[in-house]
C-alpha positions in Angstrom: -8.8 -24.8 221.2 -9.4 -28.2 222.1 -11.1 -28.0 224.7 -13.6 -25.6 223.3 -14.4 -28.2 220.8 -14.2 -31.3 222.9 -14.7 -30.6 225.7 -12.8 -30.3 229.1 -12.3 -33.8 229.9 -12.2 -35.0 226.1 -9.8 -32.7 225.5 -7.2 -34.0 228.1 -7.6 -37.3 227.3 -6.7 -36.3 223.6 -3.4 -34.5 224.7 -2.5 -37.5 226.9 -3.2 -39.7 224.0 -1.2 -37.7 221.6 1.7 -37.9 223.8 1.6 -42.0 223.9 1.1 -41.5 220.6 4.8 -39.5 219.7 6.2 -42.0 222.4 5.2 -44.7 220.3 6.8 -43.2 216.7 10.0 -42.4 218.7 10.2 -46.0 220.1 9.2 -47.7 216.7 12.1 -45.3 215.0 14.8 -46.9 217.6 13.0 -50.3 217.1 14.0 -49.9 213.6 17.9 -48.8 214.1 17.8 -52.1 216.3 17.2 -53.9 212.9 20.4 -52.2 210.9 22.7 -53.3 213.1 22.4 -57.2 212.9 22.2 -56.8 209.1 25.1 -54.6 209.2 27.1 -57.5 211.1 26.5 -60.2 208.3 29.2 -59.0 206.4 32.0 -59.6 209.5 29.8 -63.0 209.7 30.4 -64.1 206.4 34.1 -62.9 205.4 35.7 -63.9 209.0 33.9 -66.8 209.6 35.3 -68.3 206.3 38.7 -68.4 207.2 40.0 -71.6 208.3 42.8 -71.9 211.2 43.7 -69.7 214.1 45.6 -66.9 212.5 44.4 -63.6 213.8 41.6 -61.5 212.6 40.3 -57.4 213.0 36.8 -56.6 212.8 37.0 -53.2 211.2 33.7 -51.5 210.1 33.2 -48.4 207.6 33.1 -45.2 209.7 32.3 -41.3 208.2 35.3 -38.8 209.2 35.3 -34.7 209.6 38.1 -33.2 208.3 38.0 -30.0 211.0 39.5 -27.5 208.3 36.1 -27.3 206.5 32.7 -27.8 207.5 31.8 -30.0 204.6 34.5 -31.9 203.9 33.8 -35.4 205.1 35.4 -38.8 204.1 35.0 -42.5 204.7 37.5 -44.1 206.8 37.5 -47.6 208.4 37.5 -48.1 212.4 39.2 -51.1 213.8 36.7 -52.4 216.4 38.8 -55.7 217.7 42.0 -56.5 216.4 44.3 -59.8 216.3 41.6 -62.0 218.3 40.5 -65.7 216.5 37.9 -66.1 214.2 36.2 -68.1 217.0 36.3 -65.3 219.1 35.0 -62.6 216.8 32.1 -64.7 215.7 31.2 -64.9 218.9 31.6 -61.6 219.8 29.5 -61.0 216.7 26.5 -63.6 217.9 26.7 -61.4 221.2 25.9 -58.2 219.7 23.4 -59.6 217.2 21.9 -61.1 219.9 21.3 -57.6 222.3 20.4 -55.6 219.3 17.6 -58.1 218.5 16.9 -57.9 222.1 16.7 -54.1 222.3 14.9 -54.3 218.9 11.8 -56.3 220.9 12.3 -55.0 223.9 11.0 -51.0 221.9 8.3 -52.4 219.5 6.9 -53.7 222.6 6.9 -50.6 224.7 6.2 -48.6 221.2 3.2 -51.3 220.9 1.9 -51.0 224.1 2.1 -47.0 223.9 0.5 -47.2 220.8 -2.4 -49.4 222.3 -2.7 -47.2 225.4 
């Protein structure tokens, strides 16, 4: 159909386009997801980083559980990430991964930009 209207050569240019195009949504979606998880981490940032001393902490973070008996019967449990390390080291920990997801967060709006643009 489009290439009755446009054209031969218009029309595969189009297609091509509209593929960047979907590329470019897709990549801008995960762009986004990259931003959650920082913001998500502010919490662990906030309550460990507080403590005062070397006493042990766990980094546990809220987590969504399937009870297998029923298909919608779901619950919210908490998943220990690290456990007994020092505050220390769980902030840095925490730096780390901020750090890669605001990596990975540039890294795909500049591949979705530049798919965008193409």
């Amino acid at each position: 159909m489009l290439e009755f209207i446009l054209g031969k050569d218009i029309a595969k240019y189009v297609q091509r386009h509209k593929a960047l195009m979907f590329i470019s949504m897709g990549l801008t979606a995960i762009s986004s997801l990259f931003v959650v998880v920082p913001a998500y981490l502010l919490q662990p940032f906030v309550d460990k980083g507080m403590k005062l001393g070397n006493e042990p902490v766990s980094w546990k973070i809220p987590w969504i559980a399937h009870d297998p008996s029923s298909w919608l019967s779901w619950h919210k449990t908490q998943i220990t990430i690290v456990d007994n390390i020092t505050p220390n080291e769980l902030l840095i920990l925490l730096s780390v991964i901020a750090f890669i997801a605001v990596f990975l967060k540039a890294v795909t709006s500049y591949f979705g930009g530049l798919s965008a643009a193409a």
